[in-house]
Every structure is written in C-alpha cells, then in structure tokens.
N, C-alpha and C positions, 0 to 999 in steps of 0.2 A: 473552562479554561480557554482561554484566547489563541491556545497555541503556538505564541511567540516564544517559546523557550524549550524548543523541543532539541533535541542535542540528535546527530545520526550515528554510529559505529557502522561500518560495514567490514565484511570480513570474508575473501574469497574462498573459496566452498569446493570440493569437489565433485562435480556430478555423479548423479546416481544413475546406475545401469536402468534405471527404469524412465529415464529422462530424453527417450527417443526424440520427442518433437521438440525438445529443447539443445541436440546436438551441437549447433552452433553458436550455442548463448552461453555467457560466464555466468553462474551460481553463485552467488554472493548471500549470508548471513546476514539479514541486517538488522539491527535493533534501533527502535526509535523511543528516546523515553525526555518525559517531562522534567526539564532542570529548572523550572522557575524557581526565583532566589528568596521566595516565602518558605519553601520545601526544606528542610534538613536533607545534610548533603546524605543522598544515598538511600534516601525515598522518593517518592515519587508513582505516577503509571508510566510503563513502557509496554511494548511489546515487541517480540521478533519474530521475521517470517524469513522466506524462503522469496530472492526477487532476483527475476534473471533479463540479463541486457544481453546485447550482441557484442561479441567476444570481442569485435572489430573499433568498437568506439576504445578498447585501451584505457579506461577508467573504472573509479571506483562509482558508483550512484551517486548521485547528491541527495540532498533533502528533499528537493524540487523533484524530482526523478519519480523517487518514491511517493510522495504524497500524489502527487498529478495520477500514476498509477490507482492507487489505493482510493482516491477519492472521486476515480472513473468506475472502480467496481461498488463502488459504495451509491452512486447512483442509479445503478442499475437495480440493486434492490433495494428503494425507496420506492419503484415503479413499481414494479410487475411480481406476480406471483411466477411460478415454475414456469410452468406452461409458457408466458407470454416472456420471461429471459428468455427460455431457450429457441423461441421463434427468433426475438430481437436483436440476438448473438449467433445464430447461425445452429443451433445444439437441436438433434433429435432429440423432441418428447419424450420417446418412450426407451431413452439413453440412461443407462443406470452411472455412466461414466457424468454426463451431464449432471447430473441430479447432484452427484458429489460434490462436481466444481462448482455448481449451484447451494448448496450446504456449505461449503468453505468459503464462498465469496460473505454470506450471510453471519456466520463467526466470525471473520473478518472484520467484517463492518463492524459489528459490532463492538471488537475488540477496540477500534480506531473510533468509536464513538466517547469509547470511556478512557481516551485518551484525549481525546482534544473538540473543538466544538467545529463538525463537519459541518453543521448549517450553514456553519459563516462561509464556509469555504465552496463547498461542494459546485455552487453554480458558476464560481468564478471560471471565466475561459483561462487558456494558457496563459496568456501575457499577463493576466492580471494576478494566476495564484503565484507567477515566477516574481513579478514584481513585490507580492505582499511576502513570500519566503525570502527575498533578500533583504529586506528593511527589518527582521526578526534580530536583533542581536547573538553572535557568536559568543557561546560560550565552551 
C-alpha cells in the first residue's frame, strides 16, 4: 500500500498514574487505519497506540504528527540491534526498562509495516513526509 488513504481518529486519553516522565504531555488514543476505496467499507489494516504531545500546543495530532513520530522509531530498528539502539538513543544496556521500550518500538514497527509501505517513506526528511501527507486525499 502507497499509504495515501490512511484516515487518523484521535481521542484524548486520560493519563495513567504510571506516566511520570510524561506529566506534561496530553495522552491521546489514536488509531490510524487504511480507507482505500478498493477496501469494503469497514475492512481494512489499522492499528492503535498510545501518542503523547505537549499539552501546550492545544490540539489534536494530525496525521503528519503521528507518522513523522512512528516512522522516526521505525528507523531506528532497521539499524541497530539492542545494544547499539540503546547507545544511539541515550538507554543503559543493561536497562531492563530499555529493552522493553526496545521490544515495543520493534512491534511497533512492525505493526506500521503492515499497514502501509515505510520504505517509501521512512527516509523522507520533514518537509518532504509533511509535503507527501498533505497531497494524500481526505477522506
């Protein structure tokens, strides 16, 4: 998939007591799933995560938002095994907290693989993924 028909829902979230380093971020739901108009309405791949912004910017995420995010962790393990993320990202080695966030970036990805085609995307800088997500048709 080209990923031009990816539709966003977002849906603010209430944080969880275990959301220390995210205190001043808004917690937002958000599902991204594939509407292309070959698909019968109400199939499709999505997925939904957990994406949090600063409370201060007063909006919801956009599409842009989220993929630029998602397709910044999605390159970090196309590179590196454990070891050399957690150098590259600032993470103790021998961090079992690390390893996790290392394990969930890796689902992640994965998730966002089989939804749309990160190849195409993944290298694009800012300007250009913002530029290729607003030429996508709203549906």
């Amino acid at each position: 998939m080209t990923a031009k028909y990816l539709f966003i829902k977002s849906v603010a979230m209430p944080r969880r007591s275990t959301d220390v380093e995210w205190r001043c971020s808004q917690r937002w739901e958000v599902t991204l799933r594939d509407t292309s108009p070959d698909l019968p309405i109400g199939s499709g791949k999505w997925m939904t995560l957990d994406f949090y912004m600063g409370s201060g910017l007063g909006r919801k995420p956009t599409l842009f938002d989220v993929l630029y995010c998602l397709l910044s962790d999605a390159h970090g393990m196309d590179y590196y095994d454990f070891e050399e993320w957690a150098e590259n990202y600032g993470y103790d080695t021998d961090s079992r907290k690390a390893e996790d966030i290392y394990n969930k970036c890796k689902v992640q990805t994965k998730r966002l693989r089989d939804l749309l085609d990160v190849d195409r995307l993944i290298d694009m800088d800012e300007d250009e993924l913002e530029e290729e997500v607003r030429s996508w048709p709203k549906r």
